[in-house]
N, C-alpha and C positions, 0 to 999 in steps of 0.2 A: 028854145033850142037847148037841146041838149048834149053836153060834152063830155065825153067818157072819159075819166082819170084816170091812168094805169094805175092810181094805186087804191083811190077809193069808187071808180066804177063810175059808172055815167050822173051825173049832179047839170043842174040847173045852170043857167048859165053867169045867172045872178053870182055865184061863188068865186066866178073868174074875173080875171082882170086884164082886158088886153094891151100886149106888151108890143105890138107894132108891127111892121112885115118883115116878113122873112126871109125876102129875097133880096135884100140891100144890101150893099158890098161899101162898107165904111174905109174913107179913104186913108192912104198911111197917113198914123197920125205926127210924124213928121211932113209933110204934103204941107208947102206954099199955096197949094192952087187953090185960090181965092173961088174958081169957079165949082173945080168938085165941091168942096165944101158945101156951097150955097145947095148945089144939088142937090146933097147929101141931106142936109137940115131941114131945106125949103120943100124941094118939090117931092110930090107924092104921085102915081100912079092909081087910078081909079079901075081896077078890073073886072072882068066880068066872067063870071066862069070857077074853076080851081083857081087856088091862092094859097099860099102858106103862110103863114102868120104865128108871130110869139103869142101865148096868153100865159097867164101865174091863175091856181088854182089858191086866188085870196084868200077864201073861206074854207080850205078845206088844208089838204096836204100842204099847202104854198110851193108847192112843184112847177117851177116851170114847164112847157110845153109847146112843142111844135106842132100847132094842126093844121092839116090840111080841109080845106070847107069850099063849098060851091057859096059864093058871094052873092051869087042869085037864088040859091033857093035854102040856103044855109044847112043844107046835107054837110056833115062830115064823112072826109074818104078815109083821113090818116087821123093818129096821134101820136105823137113819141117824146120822149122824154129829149128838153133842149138840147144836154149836154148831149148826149149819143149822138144826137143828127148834128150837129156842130161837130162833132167827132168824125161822123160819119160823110159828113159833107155835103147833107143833104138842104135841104131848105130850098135849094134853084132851081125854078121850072124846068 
């Protein structure tokens, strides 16, 4: 698979490091609720289809990155630089 860097261009996928999903909503971190929490840490989502997802460009820029990928056939659709789409408010199905 191949992951294009905005900054040094499409590299291997070996370079990255993937950094979790993208569409999880971390509970306040003042938050008692013993249940969000567990949610939050424990449970995971298996999807199938688009997906967005953290990766770091380890071996290269160390760029964080927001890609968007088909889980099934590992096509990427997006990539963007974290901070922007955190910005931007992007990451949510």
């Amino acid at each position: 698979m191949l992951i294009p860097c905005p900054h040094c261009g499409p590299r291997d996928v070996s370079e990255f490091s993937y950094q979790g999903d993208a569409t999880r909503t971390r509970p306040d971190p003042a938050s008692t609720d013993v249940k969000a929490w567990h949610d939050y840490v424990y449970n995971r989502s298996n999807p199938a289809g688009r997906h967005s997802e953290y990766w770091q460009h380890a071996g290269g820029c160390r760029t964080h990155l927001l890609v968007t990928r088909d889980t099934l056939t590992h096509e990427i659709q997006a990539v963007a630089f974290a901070r922007a789409a955190l910005n931007e408010g992007a990451g949510k199905p």
